[in-house]
Backbone as JSON, one array per atom type, in Angstrom:
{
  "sequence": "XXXXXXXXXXXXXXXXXXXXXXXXXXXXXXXXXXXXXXXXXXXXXXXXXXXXXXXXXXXXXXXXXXXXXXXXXXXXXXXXXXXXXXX",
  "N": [[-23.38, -5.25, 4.17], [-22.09, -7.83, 6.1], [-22.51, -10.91, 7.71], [-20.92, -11.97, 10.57], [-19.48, -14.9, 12.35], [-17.81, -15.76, 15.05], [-15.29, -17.22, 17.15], [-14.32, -16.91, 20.37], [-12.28, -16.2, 22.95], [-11.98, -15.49, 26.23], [-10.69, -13.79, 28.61], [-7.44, -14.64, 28.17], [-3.8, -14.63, 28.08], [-2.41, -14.32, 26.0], [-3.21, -11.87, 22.88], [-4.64, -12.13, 20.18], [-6.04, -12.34, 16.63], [-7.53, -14.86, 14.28], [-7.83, -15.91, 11.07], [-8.95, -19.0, 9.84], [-9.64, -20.88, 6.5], [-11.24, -23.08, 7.01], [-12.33, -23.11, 9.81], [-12.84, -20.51, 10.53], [-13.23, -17.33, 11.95], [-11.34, -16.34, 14.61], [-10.62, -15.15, 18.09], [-8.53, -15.01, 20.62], [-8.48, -13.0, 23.96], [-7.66, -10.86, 26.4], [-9.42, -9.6, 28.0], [-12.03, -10.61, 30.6], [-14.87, -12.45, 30.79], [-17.13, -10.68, 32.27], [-20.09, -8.77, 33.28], [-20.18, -8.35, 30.64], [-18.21, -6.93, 29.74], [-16.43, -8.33, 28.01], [-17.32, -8.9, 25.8], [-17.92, -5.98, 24.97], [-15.58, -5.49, 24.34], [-14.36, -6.85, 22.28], [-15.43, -6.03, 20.33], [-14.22, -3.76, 19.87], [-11.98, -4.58, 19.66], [-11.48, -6.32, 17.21], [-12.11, -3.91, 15.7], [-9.86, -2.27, 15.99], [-7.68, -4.43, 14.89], [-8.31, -4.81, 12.46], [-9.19, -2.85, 11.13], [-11.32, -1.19, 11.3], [-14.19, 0.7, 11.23], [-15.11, 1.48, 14.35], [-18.11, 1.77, 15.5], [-19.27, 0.66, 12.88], [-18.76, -2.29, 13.56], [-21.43, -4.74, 15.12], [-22.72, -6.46, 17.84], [-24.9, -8.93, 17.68], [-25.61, -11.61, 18.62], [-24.74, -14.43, 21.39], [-24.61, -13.27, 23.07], [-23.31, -14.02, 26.22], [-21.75, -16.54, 25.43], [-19.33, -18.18, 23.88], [-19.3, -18.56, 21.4], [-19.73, -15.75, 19.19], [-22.03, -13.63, 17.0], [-21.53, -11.72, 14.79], [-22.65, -8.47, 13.43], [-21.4, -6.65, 10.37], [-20.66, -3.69, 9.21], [-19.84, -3.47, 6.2], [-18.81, -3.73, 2.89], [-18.84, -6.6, 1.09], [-16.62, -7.05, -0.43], [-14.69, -5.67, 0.75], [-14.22, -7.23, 3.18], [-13.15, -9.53, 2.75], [-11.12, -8.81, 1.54], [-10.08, -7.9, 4.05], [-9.83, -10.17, 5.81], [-7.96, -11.06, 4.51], [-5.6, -10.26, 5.21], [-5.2, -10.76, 7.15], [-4.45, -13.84, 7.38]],
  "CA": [[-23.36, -5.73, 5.54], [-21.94, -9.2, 6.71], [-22.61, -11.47, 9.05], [-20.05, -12.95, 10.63], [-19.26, -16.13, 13.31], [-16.45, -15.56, 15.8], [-15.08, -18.05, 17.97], [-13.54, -15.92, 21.14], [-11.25, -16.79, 23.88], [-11.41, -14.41, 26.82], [-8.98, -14.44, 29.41], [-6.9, -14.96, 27.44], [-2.5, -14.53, 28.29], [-2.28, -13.18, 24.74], [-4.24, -11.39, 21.92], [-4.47, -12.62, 18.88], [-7.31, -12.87, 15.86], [-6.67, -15.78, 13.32], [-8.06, -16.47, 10.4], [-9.11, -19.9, 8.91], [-11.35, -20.98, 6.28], [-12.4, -24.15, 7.89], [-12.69, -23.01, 11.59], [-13.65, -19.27, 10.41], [-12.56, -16.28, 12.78], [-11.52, -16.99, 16.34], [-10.17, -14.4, 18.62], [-7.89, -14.76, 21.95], [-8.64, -11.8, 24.34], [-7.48, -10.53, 27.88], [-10.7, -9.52, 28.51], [-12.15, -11.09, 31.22], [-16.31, -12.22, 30.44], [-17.49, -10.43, 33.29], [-20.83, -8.05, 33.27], [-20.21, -7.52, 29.29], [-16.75, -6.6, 29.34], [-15.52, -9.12, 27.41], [-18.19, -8.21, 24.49], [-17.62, -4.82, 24.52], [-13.94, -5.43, 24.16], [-14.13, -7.9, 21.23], [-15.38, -4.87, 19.18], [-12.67, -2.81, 19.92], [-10.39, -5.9, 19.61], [-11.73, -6.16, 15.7], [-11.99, -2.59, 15.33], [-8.02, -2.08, 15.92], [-6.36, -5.41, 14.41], [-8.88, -5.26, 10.81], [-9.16, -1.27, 10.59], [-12.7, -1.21, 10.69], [-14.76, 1.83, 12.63], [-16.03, 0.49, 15.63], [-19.72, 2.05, 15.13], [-19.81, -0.42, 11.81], [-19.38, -3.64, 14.43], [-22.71, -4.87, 16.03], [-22.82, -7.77, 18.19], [-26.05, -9.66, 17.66], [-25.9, -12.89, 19.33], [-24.0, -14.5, 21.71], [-23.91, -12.71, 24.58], [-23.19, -15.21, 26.97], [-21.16, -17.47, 24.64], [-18.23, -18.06, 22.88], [-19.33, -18.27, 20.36], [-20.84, -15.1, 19.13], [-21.9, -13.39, 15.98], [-21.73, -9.87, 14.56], [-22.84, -7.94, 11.82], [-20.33, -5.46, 10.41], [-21.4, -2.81, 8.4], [-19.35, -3.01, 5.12], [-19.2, -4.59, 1.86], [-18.33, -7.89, 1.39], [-14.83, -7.32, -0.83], [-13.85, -5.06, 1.81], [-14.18, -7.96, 4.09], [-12.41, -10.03, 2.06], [-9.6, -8.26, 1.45], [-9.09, -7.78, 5.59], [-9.91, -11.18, 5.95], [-6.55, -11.88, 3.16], [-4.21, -9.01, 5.62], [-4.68, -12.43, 8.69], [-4.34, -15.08, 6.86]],
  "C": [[-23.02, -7.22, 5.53], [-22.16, -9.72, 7.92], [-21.23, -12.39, 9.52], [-20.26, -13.74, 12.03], [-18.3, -15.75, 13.95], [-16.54, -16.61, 16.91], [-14.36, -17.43, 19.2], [-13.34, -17.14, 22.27], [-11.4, -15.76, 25.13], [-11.02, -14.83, 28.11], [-8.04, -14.79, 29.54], [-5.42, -14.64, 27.97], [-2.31, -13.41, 26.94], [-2.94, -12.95, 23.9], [-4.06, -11.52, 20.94], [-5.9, -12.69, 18.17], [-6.51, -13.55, 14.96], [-8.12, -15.6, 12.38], [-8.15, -17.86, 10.08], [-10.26, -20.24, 8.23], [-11.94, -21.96, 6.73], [-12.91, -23.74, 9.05], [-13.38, -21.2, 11.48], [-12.74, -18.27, 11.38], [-12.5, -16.49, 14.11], [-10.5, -15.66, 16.65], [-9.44, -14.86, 20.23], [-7.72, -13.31, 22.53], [-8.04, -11.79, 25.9], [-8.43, -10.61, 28.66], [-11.54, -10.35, 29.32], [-14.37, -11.36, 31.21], [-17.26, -11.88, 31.7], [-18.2, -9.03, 33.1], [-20.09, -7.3, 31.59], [-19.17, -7.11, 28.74], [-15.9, -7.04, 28.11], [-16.18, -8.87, 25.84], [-17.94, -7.15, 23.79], [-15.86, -4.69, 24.04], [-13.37, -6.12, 23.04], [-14.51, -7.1, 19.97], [-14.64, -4.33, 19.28], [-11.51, -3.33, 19.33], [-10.43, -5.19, 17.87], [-11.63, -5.0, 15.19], [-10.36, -2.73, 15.22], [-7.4, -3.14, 15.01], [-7.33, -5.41, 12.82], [-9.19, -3.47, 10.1], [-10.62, -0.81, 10.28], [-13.42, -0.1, 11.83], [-15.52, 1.01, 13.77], [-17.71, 1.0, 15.95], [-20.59, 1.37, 14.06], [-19.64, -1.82, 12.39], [-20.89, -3.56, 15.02], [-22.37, -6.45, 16.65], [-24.29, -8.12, 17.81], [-26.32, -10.99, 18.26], [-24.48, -13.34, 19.71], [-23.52, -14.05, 22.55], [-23.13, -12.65, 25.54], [-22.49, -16.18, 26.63], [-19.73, -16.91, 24.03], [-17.72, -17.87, 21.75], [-20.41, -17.36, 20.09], [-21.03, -14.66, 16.98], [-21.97, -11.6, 15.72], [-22.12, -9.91, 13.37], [-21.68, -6.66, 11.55], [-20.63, -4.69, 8.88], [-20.39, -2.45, 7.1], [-19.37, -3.4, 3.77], [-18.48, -5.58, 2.08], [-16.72, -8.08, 0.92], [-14.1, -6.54, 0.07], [-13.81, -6.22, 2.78], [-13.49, -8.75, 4.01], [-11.27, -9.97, 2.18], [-9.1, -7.93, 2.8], [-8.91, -8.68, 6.16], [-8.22, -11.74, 5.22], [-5.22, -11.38, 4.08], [-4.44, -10.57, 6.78], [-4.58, -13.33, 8.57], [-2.66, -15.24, 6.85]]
}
């Protein structure tokens, strides 16, 4: 299991997740942060662009923010190595 940091964007014009290792994972979304939407849509996001089941995302903090965090239910060199496919 990892934890990770995400920096999100929503409302974004266009969709994009980046990679860096200084700034960490940041996401630009459509998704509009309105009654949760934008939450529930940032797993999906990750799910689709890193290939990851969307029942192994969890949000955990961050509700309300931009910055949020998840846990994602896999090993760490798998994380790695999807982390290396956005770079």
């Amino acid at each position: 299991m990892i934890k990770v940091k995400i920096s999100t964007k929503p409302g974004s014009k266009i969709e994009i997740l980046q990679y860096d290792k200084e700034k960490g994972l940041s996401a630009k979304i459509k998704a509009l942060p309105v009654e949760g939407k934008a939450n529930k849509y940032i797993i999906s996001f990750i799910s689709e662009r890193m290939n990851i089941h969307k029942s192994k995302i969890e949000l955990v903090s961050g509700f309300k923010s931009r910055n949020k965090t998840l846990l994602i239910h896999i090993d760490e060199s798998e994380w790695l190595s999807k982390l290396g496919e956005l770079s």
